[in-house]
C-alpha positions in Angstrom: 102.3 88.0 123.2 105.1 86.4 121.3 102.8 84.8 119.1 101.1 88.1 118.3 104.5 90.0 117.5 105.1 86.6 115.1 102.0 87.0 113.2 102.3 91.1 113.1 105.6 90.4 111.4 104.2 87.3 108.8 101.5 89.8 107.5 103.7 92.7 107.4 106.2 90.7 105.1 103.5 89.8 103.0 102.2 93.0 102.5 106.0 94.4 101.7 106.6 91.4 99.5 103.2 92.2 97.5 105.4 94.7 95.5 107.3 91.7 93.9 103.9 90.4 92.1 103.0 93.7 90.7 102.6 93.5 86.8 102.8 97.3 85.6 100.6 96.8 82.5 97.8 94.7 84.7 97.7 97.6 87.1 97.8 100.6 84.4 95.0 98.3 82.8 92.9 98.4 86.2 93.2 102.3 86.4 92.1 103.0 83.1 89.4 100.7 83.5 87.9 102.2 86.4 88.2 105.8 85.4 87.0 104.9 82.0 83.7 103.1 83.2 80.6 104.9 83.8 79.9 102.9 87.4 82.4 100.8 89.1 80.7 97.8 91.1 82.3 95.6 93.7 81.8 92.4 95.0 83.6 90.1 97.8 82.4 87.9 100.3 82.9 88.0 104.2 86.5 90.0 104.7 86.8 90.6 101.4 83.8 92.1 101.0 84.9 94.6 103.9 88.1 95.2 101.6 85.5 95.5 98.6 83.2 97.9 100.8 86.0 100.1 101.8 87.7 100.6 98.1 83.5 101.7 96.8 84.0 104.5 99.9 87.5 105.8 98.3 86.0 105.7 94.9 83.1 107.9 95.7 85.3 109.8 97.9 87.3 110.3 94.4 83.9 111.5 92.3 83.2 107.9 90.7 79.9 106.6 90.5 80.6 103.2 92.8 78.5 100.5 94.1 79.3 97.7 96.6 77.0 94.6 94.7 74.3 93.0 96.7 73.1 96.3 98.4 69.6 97.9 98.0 70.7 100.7 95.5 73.0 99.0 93.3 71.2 99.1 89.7 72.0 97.1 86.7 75.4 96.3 85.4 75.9 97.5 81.4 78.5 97.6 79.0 80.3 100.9 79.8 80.7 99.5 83.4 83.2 97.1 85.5 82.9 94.9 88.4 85.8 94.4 90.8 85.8 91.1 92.4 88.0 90.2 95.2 88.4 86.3 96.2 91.9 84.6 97.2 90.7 81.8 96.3 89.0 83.2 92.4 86.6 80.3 93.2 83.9 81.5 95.3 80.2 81.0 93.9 78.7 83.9 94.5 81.7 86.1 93.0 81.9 84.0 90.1 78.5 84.0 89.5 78.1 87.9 89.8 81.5 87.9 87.2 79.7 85.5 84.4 76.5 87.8 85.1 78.5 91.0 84.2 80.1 89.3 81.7 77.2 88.5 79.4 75.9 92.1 80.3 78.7 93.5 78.2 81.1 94.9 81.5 84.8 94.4 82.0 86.2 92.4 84.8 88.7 93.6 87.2 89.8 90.9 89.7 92.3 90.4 92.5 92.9 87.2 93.3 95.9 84.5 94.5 95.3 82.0 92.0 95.8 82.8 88.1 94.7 79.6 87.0 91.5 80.3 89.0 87.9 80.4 87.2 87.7 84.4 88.8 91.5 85.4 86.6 90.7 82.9 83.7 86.9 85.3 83.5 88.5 88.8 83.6 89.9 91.5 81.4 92.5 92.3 84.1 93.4 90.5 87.2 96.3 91.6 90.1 97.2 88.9 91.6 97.7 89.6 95.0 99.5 86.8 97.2 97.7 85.1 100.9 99.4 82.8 103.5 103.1 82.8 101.9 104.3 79.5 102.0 106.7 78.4 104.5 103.5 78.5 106.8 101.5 77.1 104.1 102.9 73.9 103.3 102.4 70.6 105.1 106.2 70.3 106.3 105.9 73.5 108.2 101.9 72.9 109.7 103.3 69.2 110.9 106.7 71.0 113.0 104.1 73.2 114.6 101.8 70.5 115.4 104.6 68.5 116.8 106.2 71.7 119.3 102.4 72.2 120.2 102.3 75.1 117.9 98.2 74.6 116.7 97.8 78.4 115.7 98.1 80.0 112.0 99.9 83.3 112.2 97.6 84.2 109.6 94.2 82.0 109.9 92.3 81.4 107.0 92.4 84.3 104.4 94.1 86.9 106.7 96.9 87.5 104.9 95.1 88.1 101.8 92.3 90.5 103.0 94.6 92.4 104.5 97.4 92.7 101.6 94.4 93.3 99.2 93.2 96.3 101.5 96.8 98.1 101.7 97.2 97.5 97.7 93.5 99.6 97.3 94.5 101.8 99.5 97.7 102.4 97.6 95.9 102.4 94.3 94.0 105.4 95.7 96.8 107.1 95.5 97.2 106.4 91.9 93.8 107.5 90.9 93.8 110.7 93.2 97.2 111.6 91.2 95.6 110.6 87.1 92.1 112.5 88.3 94.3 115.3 89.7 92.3 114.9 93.0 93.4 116.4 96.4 92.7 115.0 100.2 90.4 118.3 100.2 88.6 116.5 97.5 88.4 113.5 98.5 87.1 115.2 102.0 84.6 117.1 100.9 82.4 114.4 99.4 83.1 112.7 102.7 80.0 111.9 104.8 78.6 114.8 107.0 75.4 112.8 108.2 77.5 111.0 111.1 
């Protein structure tokens, strides 16, 4: 259990110290950009794609033509659209070849990512860089103390601190667009689902 409270505590902190990497003219560029483009498509893969998949559900919530990329009824990408990609890493193939797709059709790039020197930032109009593992756990110093006290577990294993920071920051961003589209939770609830 004391590992558990550990790790709560490591992704809380990273999700409060998200705030610190927060460029206001890459964020501002990101709202406009969404509520400027005629569809809003968004791609991740694995938990990211979750992340990805929950931000298209808020967006049509919010009235904005959205599609998560990969399912049946997402159509073709043009010029007056953007694609939000998600990927700690900004290398993953499938995003980055979904990015250089939209690219050549015209649309803008939004991206969240850990990396700015990453192929994902380096393609996009406007990336948020969004921090995973901080670190103190990251490093090799740290991963050979806990090897040596028998310590074997990540408090935040693979790209947990990431997906999960990347969620709370859509989530906040929400908030931002329900404010600029002067949108109301009774808004945002009736275009909510009724076929469950």
């Amino acid at each position: 259990m004391e590992l558990m409270k550990r790790s709560i505590n490591v992704i809380l902190d990273n999700i409060k110290n998200a705030e610190k990497y927060l460029d206001q003219r890459s964020v501002d560029n990101f709202l406009n950009t969404i509520i400027e483009s005629k569809n809003v498509f968004l791609i991740g893969a694995g938990r990211s794609g979750l992340a990805a998949k929950a931000f298209a559900m808020r967006l049509m919530h919010l009235g904005v033509s959205s599609y998560v990329v990969g399912e049946t009824i997402s159509p073709a990408i043009y010029d007056d659209d953007c694609i939000i990609a998600i990927s700690g890493s900004g290398e993953t193939n499938t995003i980055v070849s979904a990015v250089k797709i939209a690219k050549t059709r015209g649309s803008k790039v939004l991206a969240l990512t850990s990396y700015p020197e990453s192929t994902l930032a380096q393609l996009s109009d406007c990336y948020i860089l969004v921090k995973g593992r901080n670190k103190v756990e990251a490093d090799d110093e740290n991963y050979m103390k806990r090897q040596i006290h028998g310590n074997y577990t990540s408090l935040t294993p693979l790209g947990t601190a990431f997906e999960l920071t990347t969620l709370v920051f859509l989530d906040a961003l929400v908030s931002e667009l329900m404010e600029i589209m002067h949108q109301t939770e009774s808004d945002l609830q009736a275009r909510h689902t009724v076929l469950e």
